[in-house]
BALOPA-285756 format. One line per 8 residues: number of its first residue (from 0); their letters; for each residue x, y, z of N, C-alpha, C, CB. Coordinates in Angstrom, 1 decimal, padded with zeros to 4 digits. Glycine has a CB too. Layout:
# residues N
NUM) a) X Y Z X Y Z X Y Z X Y Z  ...
//
This chain:
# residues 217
0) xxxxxxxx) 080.3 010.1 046.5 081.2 010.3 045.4 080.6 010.0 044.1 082.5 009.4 045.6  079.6 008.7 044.1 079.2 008.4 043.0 077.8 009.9 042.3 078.6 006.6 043.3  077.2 009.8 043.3 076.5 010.8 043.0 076.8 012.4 042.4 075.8 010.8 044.1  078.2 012.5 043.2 079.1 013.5 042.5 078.9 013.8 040.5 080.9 012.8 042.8  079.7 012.6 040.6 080.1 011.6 039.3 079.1 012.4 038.5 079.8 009.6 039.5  077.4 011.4 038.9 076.4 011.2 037.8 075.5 012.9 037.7 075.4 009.7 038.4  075.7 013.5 038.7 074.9 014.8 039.0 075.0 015.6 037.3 075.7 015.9 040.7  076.6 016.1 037.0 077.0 016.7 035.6 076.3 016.3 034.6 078.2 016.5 035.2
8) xxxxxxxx) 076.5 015.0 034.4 075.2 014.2 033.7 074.1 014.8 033.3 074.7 013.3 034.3  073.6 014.5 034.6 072.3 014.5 034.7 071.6 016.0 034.4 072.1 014.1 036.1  072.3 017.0 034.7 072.7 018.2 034.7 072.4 018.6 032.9 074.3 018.3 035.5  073.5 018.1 032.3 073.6 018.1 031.2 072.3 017.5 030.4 074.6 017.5 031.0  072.6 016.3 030.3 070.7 015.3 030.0 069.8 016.8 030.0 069.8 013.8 032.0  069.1 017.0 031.2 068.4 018.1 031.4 068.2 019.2 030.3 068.9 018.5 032.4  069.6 019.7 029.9 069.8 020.7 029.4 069.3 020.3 027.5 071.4 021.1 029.8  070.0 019.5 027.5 069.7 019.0 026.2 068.4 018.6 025.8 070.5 017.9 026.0
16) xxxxxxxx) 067.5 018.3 026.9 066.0 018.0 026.5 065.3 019.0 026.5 065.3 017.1 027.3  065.8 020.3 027.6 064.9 021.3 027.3 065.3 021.7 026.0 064.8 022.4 028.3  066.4 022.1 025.6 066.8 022.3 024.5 066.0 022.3 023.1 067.6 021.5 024.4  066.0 020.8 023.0 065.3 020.0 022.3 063.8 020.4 022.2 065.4 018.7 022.9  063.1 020.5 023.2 061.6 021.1 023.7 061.5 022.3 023.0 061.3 021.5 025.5  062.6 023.2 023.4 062.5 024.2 022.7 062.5 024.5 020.9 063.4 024.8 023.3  062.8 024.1 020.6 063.4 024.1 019.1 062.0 023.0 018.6 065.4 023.4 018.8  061.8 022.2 019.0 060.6 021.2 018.5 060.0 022.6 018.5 059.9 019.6 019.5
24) xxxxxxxx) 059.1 023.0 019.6 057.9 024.2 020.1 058.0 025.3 019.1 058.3 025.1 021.7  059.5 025.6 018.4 059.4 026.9 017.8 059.3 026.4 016.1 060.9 028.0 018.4  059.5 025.1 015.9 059.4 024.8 014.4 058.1 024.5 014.1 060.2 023.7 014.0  057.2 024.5 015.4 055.6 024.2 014.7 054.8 025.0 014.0 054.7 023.8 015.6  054.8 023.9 012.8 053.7 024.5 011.5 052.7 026.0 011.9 052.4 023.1 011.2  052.8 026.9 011.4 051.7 028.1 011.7 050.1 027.5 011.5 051.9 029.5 010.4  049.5 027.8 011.7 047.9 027.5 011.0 047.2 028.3 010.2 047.0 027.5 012.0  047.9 029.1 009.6 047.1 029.7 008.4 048.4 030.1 007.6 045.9 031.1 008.8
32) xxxxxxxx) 048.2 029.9 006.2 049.3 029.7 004.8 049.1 031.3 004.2 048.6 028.3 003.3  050.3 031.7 004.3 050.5 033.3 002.9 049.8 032.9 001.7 052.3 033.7 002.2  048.9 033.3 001.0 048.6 032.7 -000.4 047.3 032.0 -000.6 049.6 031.7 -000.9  047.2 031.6 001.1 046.0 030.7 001.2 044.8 031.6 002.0 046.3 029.1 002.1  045.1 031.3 003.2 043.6 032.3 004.0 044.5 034.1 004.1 043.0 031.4 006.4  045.2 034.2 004.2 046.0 035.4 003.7 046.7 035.5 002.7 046.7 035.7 004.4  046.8 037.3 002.3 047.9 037.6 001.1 048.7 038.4 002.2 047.3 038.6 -000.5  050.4 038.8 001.5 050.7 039.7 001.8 050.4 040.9 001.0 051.7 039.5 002.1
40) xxxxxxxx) 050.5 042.2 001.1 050.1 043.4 000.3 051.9 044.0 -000.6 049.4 044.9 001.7  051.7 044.6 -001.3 053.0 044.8 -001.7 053.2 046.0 -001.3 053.4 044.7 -003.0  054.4 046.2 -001.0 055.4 047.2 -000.3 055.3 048.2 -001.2 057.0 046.7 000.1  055.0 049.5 -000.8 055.4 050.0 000.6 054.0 049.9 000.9 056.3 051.5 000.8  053.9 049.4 002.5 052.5 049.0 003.1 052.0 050.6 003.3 052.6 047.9 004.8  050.9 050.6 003.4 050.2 052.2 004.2 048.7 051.4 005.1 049.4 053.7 002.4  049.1 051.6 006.3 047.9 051.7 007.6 047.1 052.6 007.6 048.4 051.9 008.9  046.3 052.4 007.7 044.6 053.2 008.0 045.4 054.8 008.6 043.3 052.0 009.8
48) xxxxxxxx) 046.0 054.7 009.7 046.5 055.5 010.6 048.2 055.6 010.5 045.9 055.0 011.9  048.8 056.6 010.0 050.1 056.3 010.0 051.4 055.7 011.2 050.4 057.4 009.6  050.6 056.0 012.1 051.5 055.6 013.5 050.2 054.8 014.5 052.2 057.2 014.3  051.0 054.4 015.5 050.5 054.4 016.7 050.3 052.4 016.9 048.9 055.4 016.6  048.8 051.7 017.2 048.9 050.2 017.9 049.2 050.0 016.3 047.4 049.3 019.0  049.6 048.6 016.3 048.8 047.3 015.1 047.7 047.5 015.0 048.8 045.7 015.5  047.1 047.4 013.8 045.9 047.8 013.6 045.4 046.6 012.9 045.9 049.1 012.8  043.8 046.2 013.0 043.3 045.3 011.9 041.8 046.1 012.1 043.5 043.4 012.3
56) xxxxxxxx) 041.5 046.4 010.5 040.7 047.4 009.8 039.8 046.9 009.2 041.4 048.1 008.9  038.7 046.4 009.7 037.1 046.1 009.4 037.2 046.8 008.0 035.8 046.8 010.6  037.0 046.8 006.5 036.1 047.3 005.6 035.0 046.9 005.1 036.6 047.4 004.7  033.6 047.9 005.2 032.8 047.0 005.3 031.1 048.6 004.9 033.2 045.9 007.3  030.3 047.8 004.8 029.0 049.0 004.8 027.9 048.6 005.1 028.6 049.7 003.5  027.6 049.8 005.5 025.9 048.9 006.5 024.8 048.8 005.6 025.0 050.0 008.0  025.2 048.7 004.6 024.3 048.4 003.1 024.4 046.7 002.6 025.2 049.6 001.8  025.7 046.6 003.5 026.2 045.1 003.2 025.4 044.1 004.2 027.8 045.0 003.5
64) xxxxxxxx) 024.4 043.1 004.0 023.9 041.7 004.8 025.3 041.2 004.9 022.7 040.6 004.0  026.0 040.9 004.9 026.8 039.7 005.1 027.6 040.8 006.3 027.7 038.9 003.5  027.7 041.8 006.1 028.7 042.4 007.3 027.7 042.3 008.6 029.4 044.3 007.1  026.3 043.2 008.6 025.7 042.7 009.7 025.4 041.3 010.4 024.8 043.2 009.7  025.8 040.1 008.9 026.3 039.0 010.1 027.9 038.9 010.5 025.9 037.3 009.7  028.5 039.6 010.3 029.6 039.7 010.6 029.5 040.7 012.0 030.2 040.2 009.4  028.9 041.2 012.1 029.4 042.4 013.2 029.3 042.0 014.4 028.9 043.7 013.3  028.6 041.3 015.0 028.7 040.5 016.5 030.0 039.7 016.6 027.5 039.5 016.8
72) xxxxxxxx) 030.5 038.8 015.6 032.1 038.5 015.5 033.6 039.6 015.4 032.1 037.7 014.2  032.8 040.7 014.5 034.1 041.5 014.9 033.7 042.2 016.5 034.6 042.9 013.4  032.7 042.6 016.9 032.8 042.8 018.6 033.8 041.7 019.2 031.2 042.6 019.5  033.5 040.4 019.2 033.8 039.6 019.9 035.7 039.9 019.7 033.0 038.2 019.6  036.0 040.0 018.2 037.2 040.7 018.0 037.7 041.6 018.5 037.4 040.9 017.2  037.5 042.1 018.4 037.9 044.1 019.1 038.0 043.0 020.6 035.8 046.1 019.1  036.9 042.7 021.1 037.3 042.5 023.0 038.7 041.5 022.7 035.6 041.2 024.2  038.7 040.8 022.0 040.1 039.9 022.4 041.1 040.5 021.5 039.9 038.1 021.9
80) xxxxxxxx) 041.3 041.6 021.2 043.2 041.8 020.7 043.6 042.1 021.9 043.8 043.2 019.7  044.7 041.6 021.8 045.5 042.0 023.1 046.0 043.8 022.8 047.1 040.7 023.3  046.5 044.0 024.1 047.1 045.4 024.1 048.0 045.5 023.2 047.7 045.9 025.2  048.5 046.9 022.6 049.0 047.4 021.4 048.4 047.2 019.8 050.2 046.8 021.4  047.1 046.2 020.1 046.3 046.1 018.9 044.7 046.4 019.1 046.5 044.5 018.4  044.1 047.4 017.8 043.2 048.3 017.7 042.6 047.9 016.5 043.6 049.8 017.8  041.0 047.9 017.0 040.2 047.5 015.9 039.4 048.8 015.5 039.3 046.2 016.4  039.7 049.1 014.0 039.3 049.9 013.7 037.9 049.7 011.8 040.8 050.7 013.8
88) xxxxxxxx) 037.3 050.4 011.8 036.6 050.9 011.0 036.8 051.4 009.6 036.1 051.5 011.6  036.1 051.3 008.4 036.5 051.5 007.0 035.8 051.5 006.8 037.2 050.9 006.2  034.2 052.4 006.2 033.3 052.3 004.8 034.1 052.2 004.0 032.5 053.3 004.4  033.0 051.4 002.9 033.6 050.9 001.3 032.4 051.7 000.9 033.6 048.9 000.7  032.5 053.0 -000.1 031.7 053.3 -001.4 031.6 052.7 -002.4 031.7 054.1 -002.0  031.9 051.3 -002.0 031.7 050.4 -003.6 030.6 051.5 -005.1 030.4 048.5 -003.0  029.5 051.5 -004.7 028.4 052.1 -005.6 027.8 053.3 -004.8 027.2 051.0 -006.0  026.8 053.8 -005.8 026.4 055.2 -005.6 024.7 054.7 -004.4 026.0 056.1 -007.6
96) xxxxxxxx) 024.6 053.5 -004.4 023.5 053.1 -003.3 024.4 053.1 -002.2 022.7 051.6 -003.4  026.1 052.5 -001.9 026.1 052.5 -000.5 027.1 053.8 000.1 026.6 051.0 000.0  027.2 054.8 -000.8 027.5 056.2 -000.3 026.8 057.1 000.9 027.4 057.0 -001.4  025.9 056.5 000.4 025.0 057.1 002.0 025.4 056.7 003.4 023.5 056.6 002.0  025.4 055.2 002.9 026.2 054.6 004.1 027.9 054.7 004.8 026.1 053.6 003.7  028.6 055.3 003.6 029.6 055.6 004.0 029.5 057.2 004.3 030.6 055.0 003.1  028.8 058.1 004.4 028.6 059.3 004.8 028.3 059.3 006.1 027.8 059.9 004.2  027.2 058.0 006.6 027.0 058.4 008.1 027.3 057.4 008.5 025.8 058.8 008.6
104) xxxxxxxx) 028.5 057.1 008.5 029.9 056.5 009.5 030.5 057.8 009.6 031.2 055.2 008.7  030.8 058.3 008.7 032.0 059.7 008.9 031.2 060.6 010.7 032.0 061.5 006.8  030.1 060.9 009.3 029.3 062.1 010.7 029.3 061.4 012.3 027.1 062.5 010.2  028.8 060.3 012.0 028.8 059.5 013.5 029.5 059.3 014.0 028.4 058.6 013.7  031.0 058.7 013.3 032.1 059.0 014.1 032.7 060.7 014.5 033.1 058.3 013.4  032.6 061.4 013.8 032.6 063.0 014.3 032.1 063.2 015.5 031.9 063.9 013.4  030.4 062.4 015.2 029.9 062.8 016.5 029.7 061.9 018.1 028.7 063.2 016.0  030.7 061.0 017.8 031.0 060.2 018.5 029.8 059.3 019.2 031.7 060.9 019.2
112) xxxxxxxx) 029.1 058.9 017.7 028.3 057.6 018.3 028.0 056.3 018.0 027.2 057.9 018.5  029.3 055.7 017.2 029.5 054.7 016.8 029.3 053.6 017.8 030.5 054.9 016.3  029.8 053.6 018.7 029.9 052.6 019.4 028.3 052.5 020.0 031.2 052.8 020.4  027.5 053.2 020.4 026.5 052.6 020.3 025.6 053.0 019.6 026.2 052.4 021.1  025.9 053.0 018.2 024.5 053.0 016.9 025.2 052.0 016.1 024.2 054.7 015.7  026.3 051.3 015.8 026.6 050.7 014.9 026.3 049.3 014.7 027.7 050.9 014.9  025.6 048.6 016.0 025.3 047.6 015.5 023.8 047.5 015.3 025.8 046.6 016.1  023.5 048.4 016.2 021.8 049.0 016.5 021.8 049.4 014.8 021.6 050.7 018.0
120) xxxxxxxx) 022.5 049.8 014.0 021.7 050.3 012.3 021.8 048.8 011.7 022.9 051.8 011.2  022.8 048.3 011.6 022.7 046.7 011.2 021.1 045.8 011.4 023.9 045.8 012.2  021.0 046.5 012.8 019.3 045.6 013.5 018.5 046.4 012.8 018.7 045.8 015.4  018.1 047.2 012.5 017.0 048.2 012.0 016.9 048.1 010.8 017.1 049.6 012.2  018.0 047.6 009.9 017.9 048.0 008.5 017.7 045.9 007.6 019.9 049.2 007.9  018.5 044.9 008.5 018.4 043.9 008.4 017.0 043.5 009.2 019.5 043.4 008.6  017.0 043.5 010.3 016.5 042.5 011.0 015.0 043.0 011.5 017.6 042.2 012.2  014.9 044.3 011.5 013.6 044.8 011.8 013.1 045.5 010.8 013.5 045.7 012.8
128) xxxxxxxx) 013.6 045.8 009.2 013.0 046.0 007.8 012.8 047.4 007.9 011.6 045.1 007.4  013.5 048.0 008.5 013.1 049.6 008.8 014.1 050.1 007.1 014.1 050.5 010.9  013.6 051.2 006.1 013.3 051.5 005.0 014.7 052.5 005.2 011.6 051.9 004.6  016.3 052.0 005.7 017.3 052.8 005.4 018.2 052.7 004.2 018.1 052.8 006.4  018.0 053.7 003.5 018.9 053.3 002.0 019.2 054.6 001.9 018.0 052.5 000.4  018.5 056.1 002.5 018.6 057.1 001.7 019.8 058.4 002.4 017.1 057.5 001.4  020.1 059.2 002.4 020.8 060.2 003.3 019.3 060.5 004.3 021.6 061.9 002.1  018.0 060.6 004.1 017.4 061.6 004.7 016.9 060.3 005.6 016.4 062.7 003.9
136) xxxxxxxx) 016.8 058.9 005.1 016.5 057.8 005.8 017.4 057.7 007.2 016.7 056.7 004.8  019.0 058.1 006.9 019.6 057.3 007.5 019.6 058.8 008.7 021.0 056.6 006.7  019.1 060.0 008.2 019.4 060.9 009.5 018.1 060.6 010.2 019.6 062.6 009.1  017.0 059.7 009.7 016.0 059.7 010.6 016.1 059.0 011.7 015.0 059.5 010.1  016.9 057.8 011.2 017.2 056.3 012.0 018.7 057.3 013.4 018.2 054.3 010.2  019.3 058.0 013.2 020.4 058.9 013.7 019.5 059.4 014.9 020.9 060.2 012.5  018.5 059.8 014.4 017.1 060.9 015.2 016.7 060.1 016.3 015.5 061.2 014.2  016.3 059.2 015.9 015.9 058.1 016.9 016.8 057.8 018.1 015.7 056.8 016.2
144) xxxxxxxx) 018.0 057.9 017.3 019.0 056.8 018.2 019.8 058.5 018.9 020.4 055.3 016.8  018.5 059.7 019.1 018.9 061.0 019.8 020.3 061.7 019.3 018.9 060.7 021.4  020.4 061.4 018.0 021.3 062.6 017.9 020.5 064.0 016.9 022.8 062.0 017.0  021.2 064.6 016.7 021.0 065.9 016.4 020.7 065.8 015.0 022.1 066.9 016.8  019.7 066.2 014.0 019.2 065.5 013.0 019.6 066.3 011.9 017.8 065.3 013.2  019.8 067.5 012.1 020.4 068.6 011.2 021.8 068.8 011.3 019.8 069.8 011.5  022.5 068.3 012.4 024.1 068.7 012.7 024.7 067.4 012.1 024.7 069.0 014.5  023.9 065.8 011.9 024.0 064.6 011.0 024.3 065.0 010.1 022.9 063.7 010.8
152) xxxxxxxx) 023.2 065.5 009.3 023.2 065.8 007.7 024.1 066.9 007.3 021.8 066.2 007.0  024.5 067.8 007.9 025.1 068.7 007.7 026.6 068.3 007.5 024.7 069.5 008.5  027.3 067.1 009.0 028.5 066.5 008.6 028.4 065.7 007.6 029.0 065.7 009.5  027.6 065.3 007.6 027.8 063.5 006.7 027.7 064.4 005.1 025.8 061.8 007.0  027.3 065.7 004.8 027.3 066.1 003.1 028.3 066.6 003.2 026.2 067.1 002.3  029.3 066.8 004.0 030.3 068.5 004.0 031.1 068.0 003.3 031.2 069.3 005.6  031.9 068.7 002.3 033.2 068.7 001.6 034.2 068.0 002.9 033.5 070.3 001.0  034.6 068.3 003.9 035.3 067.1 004.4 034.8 066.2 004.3 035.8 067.0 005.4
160) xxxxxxxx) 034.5 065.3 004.7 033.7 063.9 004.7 033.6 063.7 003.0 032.0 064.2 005.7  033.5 064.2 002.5 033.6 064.3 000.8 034.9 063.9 000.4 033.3 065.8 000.1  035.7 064.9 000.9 037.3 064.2 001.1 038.5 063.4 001.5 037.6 064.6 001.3  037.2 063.0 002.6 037.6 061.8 003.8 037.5 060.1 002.9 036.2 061.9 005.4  036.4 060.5 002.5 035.9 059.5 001.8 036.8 058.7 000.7 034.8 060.1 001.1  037.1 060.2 -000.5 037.7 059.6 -001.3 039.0 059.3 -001.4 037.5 060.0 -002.2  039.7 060.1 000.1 041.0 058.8 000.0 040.8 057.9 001.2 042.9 059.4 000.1  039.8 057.4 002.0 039.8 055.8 002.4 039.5 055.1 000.9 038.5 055.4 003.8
168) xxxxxxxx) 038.8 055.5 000.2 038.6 054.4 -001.3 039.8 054.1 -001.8 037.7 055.0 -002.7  041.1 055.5 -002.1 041.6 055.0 -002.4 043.1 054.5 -002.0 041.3 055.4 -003.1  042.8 054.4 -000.4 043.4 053.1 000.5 043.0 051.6 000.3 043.1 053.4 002.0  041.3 051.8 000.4 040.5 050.4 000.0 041.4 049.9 -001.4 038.6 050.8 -000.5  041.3 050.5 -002.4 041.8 050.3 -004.2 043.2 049.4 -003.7 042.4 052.4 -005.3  044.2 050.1 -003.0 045.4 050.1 -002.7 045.4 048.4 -002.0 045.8 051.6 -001.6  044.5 048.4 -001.3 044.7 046.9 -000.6 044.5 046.0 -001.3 043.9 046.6 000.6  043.6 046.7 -002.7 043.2 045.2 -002.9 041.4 044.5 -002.4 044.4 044.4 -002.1
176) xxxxxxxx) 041.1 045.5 -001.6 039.9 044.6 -001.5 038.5 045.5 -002.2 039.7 044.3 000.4  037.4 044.3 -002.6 036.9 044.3 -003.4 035.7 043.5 -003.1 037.6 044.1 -004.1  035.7 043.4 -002.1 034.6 042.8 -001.2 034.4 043.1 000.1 034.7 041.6 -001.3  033.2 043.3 000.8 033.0 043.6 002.1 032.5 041.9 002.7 031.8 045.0 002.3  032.5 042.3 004.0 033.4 042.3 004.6 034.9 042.1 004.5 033.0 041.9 005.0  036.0 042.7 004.8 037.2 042.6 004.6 037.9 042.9 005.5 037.5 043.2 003.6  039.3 042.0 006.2 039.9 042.7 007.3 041.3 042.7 006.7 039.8 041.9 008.7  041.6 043.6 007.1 043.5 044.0 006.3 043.9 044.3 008.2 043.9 046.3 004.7
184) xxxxxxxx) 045.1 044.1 007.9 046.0 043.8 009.5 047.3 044.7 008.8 046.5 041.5 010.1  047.3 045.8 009.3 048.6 047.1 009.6 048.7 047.3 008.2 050.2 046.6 010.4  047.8 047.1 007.5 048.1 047.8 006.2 049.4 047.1 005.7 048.4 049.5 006.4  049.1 045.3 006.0 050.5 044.7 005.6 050.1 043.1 005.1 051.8 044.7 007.1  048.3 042.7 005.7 047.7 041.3 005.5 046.5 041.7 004.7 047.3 040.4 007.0  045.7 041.2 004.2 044.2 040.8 003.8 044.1 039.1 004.1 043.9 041.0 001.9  043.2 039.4 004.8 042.4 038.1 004.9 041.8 038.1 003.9 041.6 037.8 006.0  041.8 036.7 003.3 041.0 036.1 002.1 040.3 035.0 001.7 041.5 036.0 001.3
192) xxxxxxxx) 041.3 033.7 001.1 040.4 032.3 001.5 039.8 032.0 002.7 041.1 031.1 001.3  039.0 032.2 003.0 038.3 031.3 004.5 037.1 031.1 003.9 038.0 032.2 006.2  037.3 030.1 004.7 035.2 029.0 004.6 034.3 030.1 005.3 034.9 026.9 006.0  034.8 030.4 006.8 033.7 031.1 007.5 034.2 032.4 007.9 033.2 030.3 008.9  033.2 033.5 008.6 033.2 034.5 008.9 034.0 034.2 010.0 032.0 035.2 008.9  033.9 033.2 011.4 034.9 033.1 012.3 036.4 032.3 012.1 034.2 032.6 013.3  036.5 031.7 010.9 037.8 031.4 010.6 038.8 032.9 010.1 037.7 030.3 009.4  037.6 033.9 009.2 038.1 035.4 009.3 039.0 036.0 010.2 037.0 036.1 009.5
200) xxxxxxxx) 037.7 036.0 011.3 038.3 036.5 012.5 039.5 036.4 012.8 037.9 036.0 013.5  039.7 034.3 013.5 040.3 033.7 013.7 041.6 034.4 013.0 039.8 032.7 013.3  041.6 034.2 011.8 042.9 034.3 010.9 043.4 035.8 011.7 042.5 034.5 008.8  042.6 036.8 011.8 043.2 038.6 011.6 044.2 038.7 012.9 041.6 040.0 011.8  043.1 037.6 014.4 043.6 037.7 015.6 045.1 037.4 015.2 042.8 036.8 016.6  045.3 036.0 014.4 046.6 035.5 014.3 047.4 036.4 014.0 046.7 034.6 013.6  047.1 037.2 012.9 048.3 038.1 012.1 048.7 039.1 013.0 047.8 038.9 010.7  047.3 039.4 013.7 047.8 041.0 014.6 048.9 040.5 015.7 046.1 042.0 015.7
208) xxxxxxxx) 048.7 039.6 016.5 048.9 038.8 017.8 051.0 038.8 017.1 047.6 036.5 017.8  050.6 038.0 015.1 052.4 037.8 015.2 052.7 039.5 014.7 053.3 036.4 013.8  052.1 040.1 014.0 052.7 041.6 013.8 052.7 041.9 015.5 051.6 042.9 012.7  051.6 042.0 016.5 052.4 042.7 017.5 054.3 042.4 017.9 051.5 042.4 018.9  054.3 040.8 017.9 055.2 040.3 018.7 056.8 040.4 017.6 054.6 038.7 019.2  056.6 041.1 016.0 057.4 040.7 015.8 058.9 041.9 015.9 056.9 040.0 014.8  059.7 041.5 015.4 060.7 043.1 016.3 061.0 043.9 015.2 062.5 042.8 017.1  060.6 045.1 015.8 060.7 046.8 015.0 061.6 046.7 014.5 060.8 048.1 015.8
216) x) 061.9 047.2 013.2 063.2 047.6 012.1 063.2 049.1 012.0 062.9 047.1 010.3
//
């Protein structure tokens, strides 16, 4: 009988502590501040891509040292988004030296060999002093790495890629960024204050991780 009695109780108790668990769990502090290691962008947002995953968008040029130490961290990125989030790519034509560089991203992604020349041109141009700065430089280093050395130069000058160009710049303009390396998350964050290239990271994983999870309007 007594145990009757105390069971509701107990029952209750229970309820009220997970309760409790819960609401403590969901009031804890974020780890990165709007204003501080992120901005928000002002509305109306525009994404790299108008539809499709969450996106967080490398801007960046292989003219830039500080991105090729950056680019073994954004790999390590790309492997850890979870599903529904895509890591994607942005040349910056900041100046008329790193246009070359944003020409043969276009062609190479046309010709579908980014994924393995892109960190391989970071090594050759940083790390092994190989002499890439020019359009005819960069189709040679292309040559090597067996693509087609005339069907390179031919994408990377064409009036598309000419056109392609000048509205990612002026998406780049639109975000706000103004420095490479740069990660924008759905065309809605910039990562900004951080100490290090992996607090970068860090920060983008976070934003994409809460834009995946948060609910569609």
């Amino acid at each position: 009988m007594l145990n009757r009695l105390i069971r509701p109780y107990l029952l209750l108790l229970l309820g009220l502590l997970l309760t409790s668990a819960c609401t403590a769990q969901s009031g804890a502090p974020a780890p990165y501040t709007e204003g501080s290691e992120y901005v928000k962008l002002p509305a109306p947002y525009q994404r790299y891509s108008p539809a499709g995953k969450v996106e967080v968008v490398e801007v960046f040029s292989y003219g830039c040292i500080h991105c090729a130490h950056f680019a073994p961290l954004a790999e390590t990125l790309r492997k850890e988004l979870p599903p529904g989030v895509e890591f994607k790519l942005l040349p910056a034509p900041f100046s008329a030296e790193w246009l070359p560089f944003a020409r043969a991203y276009y062609a190479a992604k046309q010709l579908g060999v980014v994924d393995r020349t892109h960190l391989q041109l970071f090594t050759a141009k940083f790390d092994q002093h190989y002499p890439i700065n020019s359009m005819n430089e960069l189709a040679d280093f292309y040559a090597r790495e067996g693509v087609d050395r005339a069907k390179f130069l031919s994408i990377a000058t064409s009036p598309e890629v000419t056109a392609k160009m000048k509205s990612d710049l002026a998406l780049i303009q639109k975000w706000g960024v103004d420095g490479t390396p740069t990660l924008v998350v759905d065309g809605k964050y910039r990562v900004t204050a951080v100490h290090t290239q992996e607090e970068m990271a860090a920060v983008a994983l976070w934003l994409a991780k809460r834009e995946l999870s948060a609910p569609q309007k």
